[in-house]
C-alpha positions in Angstrom: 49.3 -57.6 30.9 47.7 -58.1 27.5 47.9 -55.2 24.6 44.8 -54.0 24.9 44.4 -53.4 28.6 47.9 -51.8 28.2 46.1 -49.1 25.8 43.0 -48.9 27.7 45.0 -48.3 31.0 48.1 -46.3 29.8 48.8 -45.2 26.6 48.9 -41.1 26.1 47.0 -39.7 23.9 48.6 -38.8 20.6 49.0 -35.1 19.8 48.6 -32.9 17.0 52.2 -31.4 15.2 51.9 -27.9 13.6 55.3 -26.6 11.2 55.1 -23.2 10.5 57.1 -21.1 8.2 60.4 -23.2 9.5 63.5 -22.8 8.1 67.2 -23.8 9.6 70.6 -22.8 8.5 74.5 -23.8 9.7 76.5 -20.8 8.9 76.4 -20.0 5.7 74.3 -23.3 4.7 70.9 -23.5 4.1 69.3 -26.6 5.0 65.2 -26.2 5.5 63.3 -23.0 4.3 59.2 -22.2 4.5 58.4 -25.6 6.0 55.0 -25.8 6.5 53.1 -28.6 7.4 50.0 -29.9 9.7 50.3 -33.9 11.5 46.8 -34.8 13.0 47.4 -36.1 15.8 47.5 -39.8 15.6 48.3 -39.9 11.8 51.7 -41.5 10.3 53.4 -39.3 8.2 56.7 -40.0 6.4 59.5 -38.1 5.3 61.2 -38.9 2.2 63.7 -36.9 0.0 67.2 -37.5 -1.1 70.4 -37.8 1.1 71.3 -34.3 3.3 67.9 -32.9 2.5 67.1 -32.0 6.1 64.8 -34.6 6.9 66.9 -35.8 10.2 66.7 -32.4 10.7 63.3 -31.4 10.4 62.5 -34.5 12.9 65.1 -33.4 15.2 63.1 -29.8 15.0 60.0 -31.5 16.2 61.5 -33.2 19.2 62.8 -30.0 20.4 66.2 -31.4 19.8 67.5 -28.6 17.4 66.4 -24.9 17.8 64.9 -23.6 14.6 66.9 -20.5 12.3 63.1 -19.3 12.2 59.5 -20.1 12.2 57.8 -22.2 15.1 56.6 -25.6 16.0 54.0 -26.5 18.5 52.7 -29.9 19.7 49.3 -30.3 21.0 48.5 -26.5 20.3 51.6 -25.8 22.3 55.1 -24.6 21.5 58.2 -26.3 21.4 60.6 -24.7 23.5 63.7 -26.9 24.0 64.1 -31.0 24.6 60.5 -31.5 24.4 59.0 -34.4 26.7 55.9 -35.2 24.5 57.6 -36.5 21.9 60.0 -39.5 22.0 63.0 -40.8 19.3 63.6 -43.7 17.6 67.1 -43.9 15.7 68.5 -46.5 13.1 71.3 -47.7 16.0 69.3 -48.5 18.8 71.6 -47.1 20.8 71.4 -49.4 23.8 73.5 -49.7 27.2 75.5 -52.6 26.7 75.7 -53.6 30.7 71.7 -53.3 31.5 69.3 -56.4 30.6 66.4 -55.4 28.3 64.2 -54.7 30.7 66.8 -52.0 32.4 67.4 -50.6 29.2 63.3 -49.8 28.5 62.9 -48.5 32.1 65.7 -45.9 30.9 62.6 -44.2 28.3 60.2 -44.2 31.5 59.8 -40.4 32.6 61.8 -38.6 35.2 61.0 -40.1 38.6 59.7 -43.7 37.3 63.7 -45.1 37.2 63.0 -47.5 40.3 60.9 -50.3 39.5 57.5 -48.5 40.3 56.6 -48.6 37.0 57.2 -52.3 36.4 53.9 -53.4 34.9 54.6 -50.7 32.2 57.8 -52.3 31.1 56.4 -55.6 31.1 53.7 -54.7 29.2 56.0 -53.0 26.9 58.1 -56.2 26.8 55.0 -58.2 25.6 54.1 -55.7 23.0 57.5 -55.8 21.4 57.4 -59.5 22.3 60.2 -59.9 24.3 59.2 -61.0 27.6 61.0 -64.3 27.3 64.5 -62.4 26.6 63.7 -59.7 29.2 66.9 -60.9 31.3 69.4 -60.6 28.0 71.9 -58.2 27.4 72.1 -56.4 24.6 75.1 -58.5 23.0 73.2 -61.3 23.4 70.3 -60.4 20.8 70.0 -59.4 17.1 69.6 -56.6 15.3 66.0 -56.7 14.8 65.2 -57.5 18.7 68.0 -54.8 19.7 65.6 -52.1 17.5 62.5 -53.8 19.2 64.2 -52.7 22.4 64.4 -49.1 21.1 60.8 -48.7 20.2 59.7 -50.1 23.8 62.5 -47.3 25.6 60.6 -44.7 23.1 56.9 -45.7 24.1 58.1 -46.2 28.3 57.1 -42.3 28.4 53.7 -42.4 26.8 54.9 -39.6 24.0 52.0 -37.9 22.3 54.4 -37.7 19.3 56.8 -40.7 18.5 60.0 -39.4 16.1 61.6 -43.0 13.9 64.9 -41.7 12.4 65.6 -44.2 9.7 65.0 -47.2 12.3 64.5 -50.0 10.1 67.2 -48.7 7.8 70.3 -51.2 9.3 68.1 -54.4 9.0 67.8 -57.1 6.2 65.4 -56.9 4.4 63.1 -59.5 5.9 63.6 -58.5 9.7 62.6 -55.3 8.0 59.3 -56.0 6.9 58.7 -57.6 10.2 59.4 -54.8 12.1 57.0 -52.4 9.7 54.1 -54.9 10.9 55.4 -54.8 14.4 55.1 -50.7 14.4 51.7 -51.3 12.6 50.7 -53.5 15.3 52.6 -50.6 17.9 50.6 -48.0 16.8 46.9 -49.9 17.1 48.0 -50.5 21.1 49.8 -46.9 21.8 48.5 -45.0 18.8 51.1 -41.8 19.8 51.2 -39.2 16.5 54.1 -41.1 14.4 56.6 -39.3 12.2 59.0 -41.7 10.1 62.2 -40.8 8.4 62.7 -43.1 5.6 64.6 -43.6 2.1 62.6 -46.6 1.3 59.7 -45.4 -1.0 57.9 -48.9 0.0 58.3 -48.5 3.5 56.9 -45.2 3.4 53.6 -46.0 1.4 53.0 -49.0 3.5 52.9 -47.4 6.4 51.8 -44.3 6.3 48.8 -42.3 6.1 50.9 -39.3 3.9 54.0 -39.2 2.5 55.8 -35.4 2.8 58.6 -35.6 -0.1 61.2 -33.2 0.9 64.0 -31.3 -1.2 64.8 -28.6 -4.1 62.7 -27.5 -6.4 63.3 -29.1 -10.2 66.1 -26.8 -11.9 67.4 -26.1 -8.5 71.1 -26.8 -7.5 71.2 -29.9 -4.6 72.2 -27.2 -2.3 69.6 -25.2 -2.3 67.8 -25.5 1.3 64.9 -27.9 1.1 61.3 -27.5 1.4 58.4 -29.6 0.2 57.8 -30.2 -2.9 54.7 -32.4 -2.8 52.2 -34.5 -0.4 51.3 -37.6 -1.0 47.7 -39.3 0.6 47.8 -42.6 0.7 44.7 -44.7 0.1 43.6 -48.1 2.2 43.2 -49.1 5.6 46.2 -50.6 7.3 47.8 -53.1 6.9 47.8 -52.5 2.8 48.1 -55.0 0.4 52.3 -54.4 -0.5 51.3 -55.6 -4.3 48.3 -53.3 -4.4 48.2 -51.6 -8.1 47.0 -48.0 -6.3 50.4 -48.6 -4.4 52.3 -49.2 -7.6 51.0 -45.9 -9.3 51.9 -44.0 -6.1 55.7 -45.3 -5.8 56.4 -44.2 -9.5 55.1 -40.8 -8.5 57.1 -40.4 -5.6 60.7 -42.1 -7.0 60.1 -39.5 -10.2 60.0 -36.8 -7.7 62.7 -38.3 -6.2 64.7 -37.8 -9.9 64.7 -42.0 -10.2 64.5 -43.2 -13.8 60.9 -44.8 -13.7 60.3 -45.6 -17.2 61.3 -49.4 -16.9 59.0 -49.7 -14.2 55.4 -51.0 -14.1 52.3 -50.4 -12.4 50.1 -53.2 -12.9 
């Protein structure tokens, strides 16, 4: 099964993601107040901010894997209530089961009910995506890193997720298997274009890929400790895939690493 017939024939469509007024504590700590934003659906946004400023947190939020302090998030115009099946996660281990082939391990993302080889041409043509139909049979000792996290995007797409969730995914590779795998989810996102929300510290990986960049944490002047919110959205022009050297790239990445408190002034834009 090529890529295209598998988006004409079975790819969801992407939903919508609307953040309202959201805010999360532990205890006595404050981690994410007033969050607001809107995700069109099919759009990439990323999250960057600095370390422990609730951006795993906000993505487990939209997942319906954490339950909000307050405030409310709906996907597709409906509310998240829970685990939420729409949406699907990504994380920087691919987590894998170490006993199952490849193939067994993507059938675990297909929905309930579709665990017993009846949605076979699915995998497949999830295999081919990620392009690993030739190692379908490995295990997952037997494959690297950068295949192992190809394997984790196919298990997140086997359920067709209106909204896919990356936490950090890319963030345990070198750095050329890294710039690989930002074409591949490029290339991911033309064939099952779900809504894509990516975690990220890497300011490049962020403006490369997506269509906004949310910047997350405490206002200047503020201690680190104060709960985040955000302090600033940034639109990033061009069509995909962008031109990593572009200058309008360049200008954008000393905006964001200065809101980020990184020295900038040695840096150049041209």
């Amino acid at each position: 099964m090529s890529s295209s017939s598998l988006r004409r024939t079975t790819a969801a469509d992407a939903l919508s993601v609307s953040i309202r007024d959201l805010s999360r504590s532990f205890g006595d700590r404050h981690v994410l107040r007033a969050v607001d934003l809107e995700i069109t659906a099919g759009e990439i946004v990323a999250l960057i901010g600095p370390s422990g400023c609730g951006k795993s947190t906000l993505l487990r939020h939209i997942g319906g894997l954490d339950s909000p302090s307050g405030g409310a998030i709906d996907i597709g115009g409906e509310p998240v209530v829970g685990l939420d099946a729409r949406s699907a996660v990504a994380f920087q281990e691919p987590r894998l089961l170490p006993w199952r082939s490849i193939t067994r391990n993507v059938e675990v993302g297909l929905p309930r009910g579709k665990r017993k080889g009846d949605d076979r041409g699915r995998v497949a043509g999830l295999l081919e995506l990620v392009k690993l139909t030739e190692s379908a049979h490995l295990r997952p000792r037997e494959i690297s890193g950068g295949m192992a996290q190809r394997v984790s995007l196919a298990r997140a797409l086997a359920r067709r997720p209106g909204v896919l969730l990356l936490d950090e995914p890319f963030g345990a590779l070198d750095a050329l298997t890294r710039l690989a795998m930002q074409d591949l989810l490029l290339e991911l996102h033309a064939a099952e274009p779900a809504t894509i929300v990516i975690v990220t510290h890497d300011v490049d990986e962020a403006l490369y890929l997506a269509d906004r960049v949310i910047l997350l944490g405490s206002p200047k002047g503020q201690p680190a400790a104060e709960p985040a919110s955000i302090l600033s959205t940034v639109s990033v022009p061009g069509v995909r895939p962008r031109d990593r050297g572009s200058s309008d790239l360049a200008e954008l990445r000393v905006e964001l690493l200065d809101g980020l408190g990184v020295p900038t002034h040695h840096l150049s834009t041209h």
